[in-house]
N, C-alpha and C positions, 0 to 999 in steps of 0.2 A: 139732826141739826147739822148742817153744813159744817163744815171746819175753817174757821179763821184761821192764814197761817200768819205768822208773825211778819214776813217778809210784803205784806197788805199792810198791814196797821198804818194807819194816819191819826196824828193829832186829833183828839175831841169826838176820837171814834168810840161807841159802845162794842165793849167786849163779851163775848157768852159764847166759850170754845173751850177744848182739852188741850193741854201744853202737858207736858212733861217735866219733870222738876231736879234740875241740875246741881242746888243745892239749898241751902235754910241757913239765915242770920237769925240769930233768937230775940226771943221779945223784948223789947227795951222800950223805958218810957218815953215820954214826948208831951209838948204842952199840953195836949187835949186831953191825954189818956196814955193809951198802949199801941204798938207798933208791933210788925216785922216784917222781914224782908226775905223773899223766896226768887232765885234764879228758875227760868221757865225756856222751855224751848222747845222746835219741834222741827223736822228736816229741811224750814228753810231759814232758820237763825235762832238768837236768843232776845231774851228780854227780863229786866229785872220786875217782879212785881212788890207792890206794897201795898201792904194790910195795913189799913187805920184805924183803930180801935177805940172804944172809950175809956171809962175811969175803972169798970173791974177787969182786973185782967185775970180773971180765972176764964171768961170767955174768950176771950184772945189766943191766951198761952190755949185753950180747950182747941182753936181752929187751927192753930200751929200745929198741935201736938196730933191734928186729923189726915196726917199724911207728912211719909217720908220722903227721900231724896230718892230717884227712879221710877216716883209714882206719878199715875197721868190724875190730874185733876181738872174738873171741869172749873174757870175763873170766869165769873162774871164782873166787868168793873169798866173804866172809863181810861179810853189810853192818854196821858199825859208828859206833859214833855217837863225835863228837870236835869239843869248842868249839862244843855243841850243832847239830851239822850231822850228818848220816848221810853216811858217807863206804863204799866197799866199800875193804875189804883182802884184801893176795892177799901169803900166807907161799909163799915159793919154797921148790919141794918138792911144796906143798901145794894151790895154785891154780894158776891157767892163763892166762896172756896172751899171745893169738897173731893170726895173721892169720883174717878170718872167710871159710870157704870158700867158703860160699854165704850171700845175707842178699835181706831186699826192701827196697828203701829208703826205701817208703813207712811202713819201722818208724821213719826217722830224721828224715824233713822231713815237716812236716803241709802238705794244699793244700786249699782251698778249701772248701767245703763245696756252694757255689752251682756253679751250669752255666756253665762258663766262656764255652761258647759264645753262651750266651744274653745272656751279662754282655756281651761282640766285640759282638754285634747290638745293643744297645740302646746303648752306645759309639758305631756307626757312626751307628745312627738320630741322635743328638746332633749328629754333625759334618755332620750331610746337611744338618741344620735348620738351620744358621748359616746367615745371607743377606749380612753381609759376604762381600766376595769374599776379602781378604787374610786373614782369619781361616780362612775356611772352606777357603786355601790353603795356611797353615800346619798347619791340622791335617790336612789330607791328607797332606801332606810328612812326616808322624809317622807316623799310623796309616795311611795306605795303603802305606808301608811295610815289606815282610813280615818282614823283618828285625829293624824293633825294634819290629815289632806283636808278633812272640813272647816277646822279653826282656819285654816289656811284661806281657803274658797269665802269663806264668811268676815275675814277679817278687813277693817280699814287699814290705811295706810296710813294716817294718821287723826287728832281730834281736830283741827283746824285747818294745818296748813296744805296739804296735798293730800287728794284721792281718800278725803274723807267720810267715804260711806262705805258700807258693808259689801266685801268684794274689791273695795280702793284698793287693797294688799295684792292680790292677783292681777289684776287689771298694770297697778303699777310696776310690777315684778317683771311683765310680760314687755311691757316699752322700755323698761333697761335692759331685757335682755338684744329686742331690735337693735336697740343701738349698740349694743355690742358688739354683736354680728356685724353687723355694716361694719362697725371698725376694724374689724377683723379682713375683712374682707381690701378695705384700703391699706392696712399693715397685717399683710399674710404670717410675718414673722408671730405674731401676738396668738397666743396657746388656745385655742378655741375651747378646748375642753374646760379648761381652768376660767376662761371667760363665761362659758357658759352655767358653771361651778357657783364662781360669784353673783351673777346675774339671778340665777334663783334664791340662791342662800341667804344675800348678804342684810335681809331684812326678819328673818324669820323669827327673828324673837320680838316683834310686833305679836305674833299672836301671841305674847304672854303679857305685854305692854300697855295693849287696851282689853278692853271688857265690852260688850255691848249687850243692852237690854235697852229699854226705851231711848236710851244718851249712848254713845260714845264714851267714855269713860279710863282715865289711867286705873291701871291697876295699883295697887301697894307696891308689887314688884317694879311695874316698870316707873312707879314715881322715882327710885331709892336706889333702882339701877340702870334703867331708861337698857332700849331693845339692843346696843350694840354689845353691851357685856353680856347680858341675857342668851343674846344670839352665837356670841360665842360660847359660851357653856352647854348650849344644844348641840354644837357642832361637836365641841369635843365628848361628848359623853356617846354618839351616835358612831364618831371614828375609832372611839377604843372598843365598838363590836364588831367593827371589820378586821378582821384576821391580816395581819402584817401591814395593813397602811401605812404608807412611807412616812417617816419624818417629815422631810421638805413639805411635801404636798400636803401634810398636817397643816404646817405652818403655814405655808404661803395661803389656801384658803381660809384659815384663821385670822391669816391679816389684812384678809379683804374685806375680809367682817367687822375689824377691828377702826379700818385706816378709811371706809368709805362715805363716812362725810369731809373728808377732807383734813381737819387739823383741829385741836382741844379743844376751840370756841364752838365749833358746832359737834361737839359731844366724842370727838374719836378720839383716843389715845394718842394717836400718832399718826406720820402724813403718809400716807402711799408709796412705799418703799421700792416699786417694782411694777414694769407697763402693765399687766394684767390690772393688777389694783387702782392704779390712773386711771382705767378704763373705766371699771366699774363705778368710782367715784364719781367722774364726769358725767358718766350716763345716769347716775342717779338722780346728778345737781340738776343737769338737763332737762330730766323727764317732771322732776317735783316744780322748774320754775315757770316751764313751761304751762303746768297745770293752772299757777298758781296766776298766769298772764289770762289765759284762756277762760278761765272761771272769775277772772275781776271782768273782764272783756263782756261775756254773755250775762253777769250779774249787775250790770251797772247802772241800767233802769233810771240813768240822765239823760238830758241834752248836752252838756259840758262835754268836752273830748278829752276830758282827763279826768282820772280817778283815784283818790292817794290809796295805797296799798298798806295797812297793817302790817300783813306777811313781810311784804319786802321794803317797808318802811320809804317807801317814795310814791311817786303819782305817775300812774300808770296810762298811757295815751290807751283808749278805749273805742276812738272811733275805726 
């Protein structure tokens, strides 16, 4: 059976495809009968669906209770629109919510687009080139190893807003570090090493942040401490096995890690105390808005020449 992706769906369309399931509202009554409600999605958006049930709800609660949250299920039902949103509904009886027999999951998580391998090589070429030694010791302590070089290689960048598919993490690591370099390059004064320090670093507790299996996913952790504390407690546990690593240089990449979304409201402790950290901050903001212009631009699938933006809560010129 073809795959219907959600990013198709039109009003009064017949639905019979595997989505992925994001999350479950539990059964709750309603005039007719029994109800509920399962969030659905699959690598090219989400959609709420609704179960309409009759008057026993031991059948209900039974189709509820036929699958979890990160399972693909195959839905059959009718897409309808409701509080202006396209929603699929599925009349018991008459549609179908079950477990998906077979499915490919690269219908449910998007990756990459670029050569991931390529992306590892040019990564390593980076950490070769540091000529600090503690630096160029801490990040071998990372990426050399193969363990959370993979989580790394696999991971997003985030669940919505930028370089959110599998490999977003690398991908976007690697265009802050560009631009770091270039800045570097226009302000010779600015420590290359330590730019290059932050430029890989300063995300790395993303891979403890999300999860992915069919969905994108926060972890427990990163709901409760979100990647910039996270990612600082990887750093520090990784520099107290390098033998005499200097104080400063502790701190100062701690606080690039700390300080590079910029100020409390987008999650950092504190604002960037020092050009290296400005740096990386910027190049972050840079590379994540840019994304996030880029991907309204090629997703926009109007006529209109503008488009409001979620992410950055305004209307984006698209032509």
């Amino acid at each position: 059976m073809p795959k219907q992706f959600i990013s198709e769906l039109k009003e009064g369309q017949s639905v019979d495809s595997t989505f992925s399931v994001k999350y479950k509202k539990p059964v709750s009554p309603y005039s007719k009968g029994y109800r509920f409600t399962a969030g659905l999605s699959d690598k090219t958006g989400e959609m709420e669906m609704k179960f309409w049930g009759g008057q026993d709800r031991r059948l209900v609660q039974a189709v509820f209770d036929s699958f979890r949250e990160d399972d693909v299920v195959r839905v059959a039902g009718i897409v309808s629109m409701y509080d202006r949103r396209m929603e699929i509904h599925v009349n018991e009886g008459k549609g179908t919510v079950e477990g998906a027999k077979s499915f490919d999951v690269s219908d449910f998580v998007q990756s990459t687009r670029q050569d991931v391998g390529k992306m590892t090589a040019e990564l390593m070429r980076a950490v070769e080139s540091v000529g600090n030694p503690h630096i160029k010791a801490l990040l071998v302590s990372f990426f050399g190893d193969a363990s959370f070089a993979e989580d790394f290689r696999k991971a997003p960048a985030g669940i919505t807003m930028h370089h959110n598919y599998m490999g977003g993490l690398l991908e976007h690591t690697l265009h802050v570090l560009h631009i770091c370099m270039s800045l570097s390059e226009i302000h010779p004064a600015l420590d290359r090493d330590l730019l290059t320090a932050g430029a890989l670093l300063h995300d790395i507790g993303k891979t403890r942040e999300f999860s992915v299996t069919t969905n994108i996913r926060q972890t427990p952790d990163g709901m409760l401490r979100g990647h910039i504390t996270i990612g600082q407690e990887m750093l520090l546990e990784r520099m107290a096995r390098i033998p005499s690593f200097p104080d400063e240089l502790k701190m100062k990449i701690a606080h690039i890690v700390l300080s590079h979304h910029g100020d409390t409201e987008y999650g950092s402790p504190l604002a960037p105390a020092f050009a290296e950290a400005e740096a990386v901050h910027y190049a972050d903001e840079c590379d994540a808005k840019l994304d996030q212009h880029i991907t309204t631009r090629e997703n926009s699938g109007t006529d209109d020449f503008r488009v409001w933006s979620r992410k950055l809560s305004r209307p984006l010129y698209v032509k």
